[in-house]
N, C-alpha and C positions, 0 to 999 in steps of 0.2 A: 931690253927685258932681262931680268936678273933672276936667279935661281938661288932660292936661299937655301941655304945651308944647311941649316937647324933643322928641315925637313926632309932632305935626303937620310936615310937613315936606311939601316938593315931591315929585311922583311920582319915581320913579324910574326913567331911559330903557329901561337898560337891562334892567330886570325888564317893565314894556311891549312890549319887543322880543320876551322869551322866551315873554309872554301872546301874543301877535299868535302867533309863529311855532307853538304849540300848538293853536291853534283852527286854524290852515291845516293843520297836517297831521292832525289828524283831520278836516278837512271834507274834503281828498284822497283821505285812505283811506276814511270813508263814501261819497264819490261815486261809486268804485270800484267797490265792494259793492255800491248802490243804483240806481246811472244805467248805469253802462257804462263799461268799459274806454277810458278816454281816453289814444292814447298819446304823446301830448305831457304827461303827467304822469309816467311814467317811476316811477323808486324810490320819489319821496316817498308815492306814491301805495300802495305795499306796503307799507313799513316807519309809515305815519304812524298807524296805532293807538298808537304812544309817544309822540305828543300829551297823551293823557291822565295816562301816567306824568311827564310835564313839569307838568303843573297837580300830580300828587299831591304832586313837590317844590318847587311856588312854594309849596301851600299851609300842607308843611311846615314852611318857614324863616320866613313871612308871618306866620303864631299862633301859632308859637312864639316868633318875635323881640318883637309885642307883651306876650304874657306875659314872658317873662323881663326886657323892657326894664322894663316896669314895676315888678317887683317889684326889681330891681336900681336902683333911686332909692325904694325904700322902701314902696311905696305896696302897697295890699291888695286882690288879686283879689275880683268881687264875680262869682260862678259868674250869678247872677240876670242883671246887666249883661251879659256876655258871650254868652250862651244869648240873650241879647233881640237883641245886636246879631248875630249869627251869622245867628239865623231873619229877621230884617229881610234880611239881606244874599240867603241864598240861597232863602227858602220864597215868597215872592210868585210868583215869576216860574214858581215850579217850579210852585206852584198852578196858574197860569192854563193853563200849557198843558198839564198834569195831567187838568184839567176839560176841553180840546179835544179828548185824547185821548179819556175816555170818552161825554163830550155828542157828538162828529162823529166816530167811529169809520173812517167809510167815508172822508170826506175825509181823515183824517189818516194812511191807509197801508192801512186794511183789515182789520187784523190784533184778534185779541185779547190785550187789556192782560193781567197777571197784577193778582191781586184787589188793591182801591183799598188795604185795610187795610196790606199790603207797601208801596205806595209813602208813604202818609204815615206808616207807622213806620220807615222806612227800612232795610226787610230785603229791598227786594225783587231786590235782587243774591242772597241765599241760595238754592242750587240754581236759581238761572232759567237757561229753556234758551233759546236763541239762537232769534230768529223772531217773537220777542214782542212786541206791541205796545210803543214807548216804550224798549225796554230798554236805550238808553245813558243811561241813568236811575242803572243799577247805579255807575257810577261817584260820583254825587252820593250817592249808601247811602254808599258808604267814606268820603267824605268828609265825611258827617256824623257818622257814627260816629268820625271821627277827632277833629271838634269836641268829642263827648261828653265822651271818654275823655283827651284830653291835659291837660285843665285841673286835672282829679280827680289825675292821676298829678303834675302840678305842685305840687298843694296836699300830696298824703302826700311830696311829697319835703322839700317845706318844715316839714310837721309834725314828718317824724322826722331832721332836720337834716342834709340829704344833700348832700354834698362834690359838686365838679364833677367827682372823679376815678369816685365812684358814676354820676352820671348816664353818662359815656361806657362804663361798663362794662351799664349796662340800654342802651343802645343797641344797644351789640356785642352782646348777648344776644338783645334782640328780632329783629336781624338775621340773627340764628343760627335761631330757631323760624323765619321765614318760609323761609327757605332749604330746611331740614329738612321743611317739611309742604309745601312744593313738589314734594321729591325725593318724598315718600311719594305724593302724588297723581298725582305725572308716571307714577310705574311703573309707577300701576294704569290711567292713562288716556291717557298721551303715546302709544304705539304701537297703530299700525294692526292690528297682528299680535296683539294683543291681545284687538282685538275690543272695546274700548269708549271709543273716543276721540270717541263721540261725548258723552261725558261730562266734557270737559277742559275744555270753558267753563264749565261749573256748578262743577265743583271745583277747577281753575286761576284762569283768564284772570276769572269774575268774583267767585271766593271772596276775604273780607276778608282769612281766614289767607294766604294767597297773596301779594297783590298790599300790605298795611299797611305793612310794610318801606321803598315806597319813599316815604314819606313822612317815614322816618327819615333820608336826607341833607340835606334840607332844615333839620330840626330839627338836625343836626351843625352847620349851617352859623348858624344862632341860638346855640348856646352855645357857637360856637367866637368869635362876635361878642362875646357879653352875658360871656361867664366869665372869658373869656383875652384882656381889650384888648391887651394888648402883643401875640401871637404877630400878632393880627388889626390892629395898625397895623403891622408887618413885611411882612404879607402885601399888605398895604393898597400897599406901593412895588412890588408885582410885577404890578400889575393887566394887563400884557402878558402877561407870561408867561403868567399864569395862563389869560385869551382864548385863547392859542394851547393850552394843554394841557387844558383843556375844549372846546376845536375837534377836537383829536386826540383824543382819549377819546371824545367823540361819535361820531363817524368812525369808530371800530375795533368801539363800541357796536352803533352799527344797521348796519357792513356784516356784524357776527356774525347780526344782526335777518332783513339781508336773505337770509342764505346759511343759514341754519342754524336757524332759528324753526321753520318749516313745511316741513317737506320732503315734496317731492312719493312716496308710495309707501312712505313711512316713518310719516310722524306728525307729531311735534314733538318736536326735537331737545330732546337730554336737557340740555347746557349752557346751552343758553340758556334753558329750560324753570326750572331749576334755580338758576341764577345770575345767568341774561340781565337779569331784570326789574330785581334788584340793581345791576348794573354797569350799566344803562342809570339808572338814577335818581343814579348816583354819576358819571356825567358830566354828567349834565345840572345835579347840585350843583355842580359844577366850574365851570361857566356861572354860574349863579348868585354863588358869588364872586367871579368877574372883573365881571357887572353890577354888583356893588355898590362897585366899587374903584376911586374915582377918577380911578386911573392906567391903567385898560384904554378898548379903545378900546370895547367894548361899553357900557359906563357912557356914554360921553362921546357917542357918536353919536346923533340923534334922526332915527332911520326915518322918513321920511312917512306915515302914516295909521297907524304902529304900536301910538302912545297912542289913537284912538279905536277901534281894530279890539280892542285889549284890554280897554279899558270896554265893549265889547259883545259883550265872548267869552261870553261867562257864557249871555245869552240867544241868539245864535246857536246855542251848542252846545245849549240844550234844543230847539230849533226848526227845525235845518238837517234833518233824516231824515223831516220831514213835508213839508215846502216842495219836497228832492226825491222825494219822492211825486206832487207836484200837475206838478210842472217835468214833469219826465221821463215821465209820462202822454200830457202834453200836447206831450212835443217828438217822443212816439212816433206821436201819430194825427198830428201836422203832417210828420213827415219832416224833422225839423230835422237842420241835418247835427249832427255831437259839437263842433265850435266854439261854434257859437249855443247849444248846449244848456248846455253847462257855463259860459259866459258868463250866462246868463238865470239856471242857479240859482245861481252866485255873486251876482247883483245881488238875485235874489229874497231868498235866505237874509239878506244883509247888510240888504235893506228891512225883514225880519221881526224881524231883531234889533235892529236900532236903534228900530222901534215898541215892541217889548217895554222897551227899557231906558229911553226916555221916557217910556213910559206908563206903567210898570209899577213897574222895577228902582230908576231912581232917585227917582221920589218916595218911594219905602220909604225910600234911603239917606238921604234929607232929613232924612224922620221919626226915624233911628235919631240921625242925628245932632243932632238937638233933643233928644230924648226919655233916649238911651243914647249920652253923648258920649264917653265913655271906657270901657274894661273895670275899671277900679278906680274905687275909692274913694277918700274924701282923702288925700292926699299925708300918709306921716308920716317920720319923721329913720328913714333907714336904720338897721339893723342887722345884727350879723352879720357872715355873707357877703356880702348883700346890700350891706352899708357897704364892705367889702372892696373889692367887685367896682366902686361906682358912683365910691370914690376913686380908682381905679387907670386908670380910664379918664375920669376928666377932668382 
């Protein structure tokens, strides 16, 4: 098994920047929900559950660009490699505080978990209702499920010899079913008046069919890299432009989020219900273009602490909803004012996650990267499309 080259490369700032700015606003909008109304946190602190739809589009464009980059210099997906390097990456970590949840029940929040079997088959997003032990778990379910499922759909398109003009039409398509089983759940569970909203987070906010969609801009934004080098070295000189109309797109995204999501008396508003999760994941692919574009300034600027707060998103986010458990217990019997408290569990949260990612996260990565260097196999002479595609962009 051979590791190619071309794909080792330096991180990249500005995709860092967009991991950092993810894990802050869901740690915002969690501490909201879990410590107390802080009002020096303002919007971000409402709208930042679209943290999460931000990881569904890095992780979009992130596996699907390794797949296609590979297979686009010739080389042959090994489903075995990938699956090893996947569960390296994200099942340790998720173990260990998997196991804290059930072993320390009472310290880690109190509550009860949904049965162990859901979380390590990673179903345990289906119908889970909101209160549950652990439960922003659910989102790590769609994203494994998305690991499953994209490699298998890469391999039958290369089996039955599929044009790039097919793949963007299964895009627009799958984009259409998530749309479509949105509207059908919102109708029955979006309104208050209805009488069953309290069923909108088991069959909205944490159903696959719901929310898989926005893991499709991301992957747009990999074969609009890997298929179409020309349009993507064009784009490649607007890297301004592009920052600014991924800045405005975002903008118009979550102030639809903040005005129009959750209305008070009403329910949840049927557009953004409907289409919101869409258009918010297709700005935040807009973002992602400009980080990748030499010529923006997102690419080129390097945040302070954005690279290490992004290598410890991953454990932060399985760990921050227990830590404020313990924080906020303890800032309620001391009388801490909401300054000290939200100071403590930010330093706490960030002490938990970077334990976890030393101790835990990156020796797995070590391992994977000995053991499972690459997602392919030996390099062999392009064909094909594949020849097509690797000539045209070098």
């Amino acid at each position: 098994m051979t590791k190619n080259p071309t794909r080792t490369s330096a991180r990249t700032n500005g995709l860092d920047t967009l991991r950092a700015l993810a894990i802050m606003l869901v740690f915002l909008y969690h501490y909201r929900l879990f410590v107390g109304a802080e009002p020096g946190l303002g919007w971000p602190s409402v709208v930042g559950w679209v943290g999460v739809d931000l990881f569904f589009v890095l992780s979009g464009y992130l596996i699907a660009n390794q797949l296609l980059a590979g297979l686009a210099h010739g080389e042959r997906l090994s489903l075995r490699a990938f699956y090893a390097r996947r569960g390296l990456r994200t099942w340790p970590t998720f173990w260990v505080v998997l196991a804290a949840y059930f072993l320390f029940p009472a310290f880690m929040g109190g509550k009860t978990p949904p049965p162990l079997w859901t979380f390590l088959s990673f179903t345990q997003n289906f119908g889970l209702q909101p209160g549950t032990a652990f439960s922003h778990a659910w989102s790590l379910c769609i994203e494994e499920q998305f690991y499953l499922v994209l490699p298998l759909v890469v391999l039958a398109a290369l089996r039955f010899g599929s044009r790039p003009a097919q793949a963007w039409l299964l895009l627009g398509t799958l984009l259409a079913v998530g749309v479509v089983f949105r509207f059908v759940m919102w109708a029955q569970f979006g309104r208050e008046d209805f009488g069953q909203i309290e069923g909108f987070y088991p069959n909205v906010y944490y159903a696959t069919l719901c929310r898989f969609d926005e893991f499709l801009p991301g992957v747009a934004v990999a074969l609009l890299k890997n298929l179409h080098p020309r349009i993507w070295q064009r784009l490649a000189r607007h890297g301004q432009a592009l920052w600014w109309a991924g800045l405005a797109a975002t903008a118009l995204a979550l102030r639809g989020v903040f005005r129009d999501y959750d209305i008070d008396g009403y329910g949840y508003g049927g557009f953004m219900s409907v289409f919101g999760y869409s258009l918010v994941a297709m700005a935040f692919a807009v973002l992602v273009l400009a980080a990748l574009t030499p010529t923006s300034w997102l690419h080129a600027a390097r945040i302070p602490g954005a690279r290490a707060l992004a290598a410890w998103s991953y454990s932060i986010y399985l760990s921050h909803k227990a830590v404020f458990f313990v924080v906020g217990g303890h800032a309620h019997r001391q009388a801490w004012s909401p300054t000290v408290t939200l100071a403590a569990a930010t330093a706490a949260s960030v002490l938990v996650g970077v334990a976890l990612y030393r101790l835990v996260e990156r020796p797995c990565l070590t391992l994977r990267a000995s053991r499972f260097p690459s997602n392919f196999v030996a390099a062999q002479q392009p064909t094909g499309t594949a020849a097509r595609t690797h000539r045209s962009s070098t």
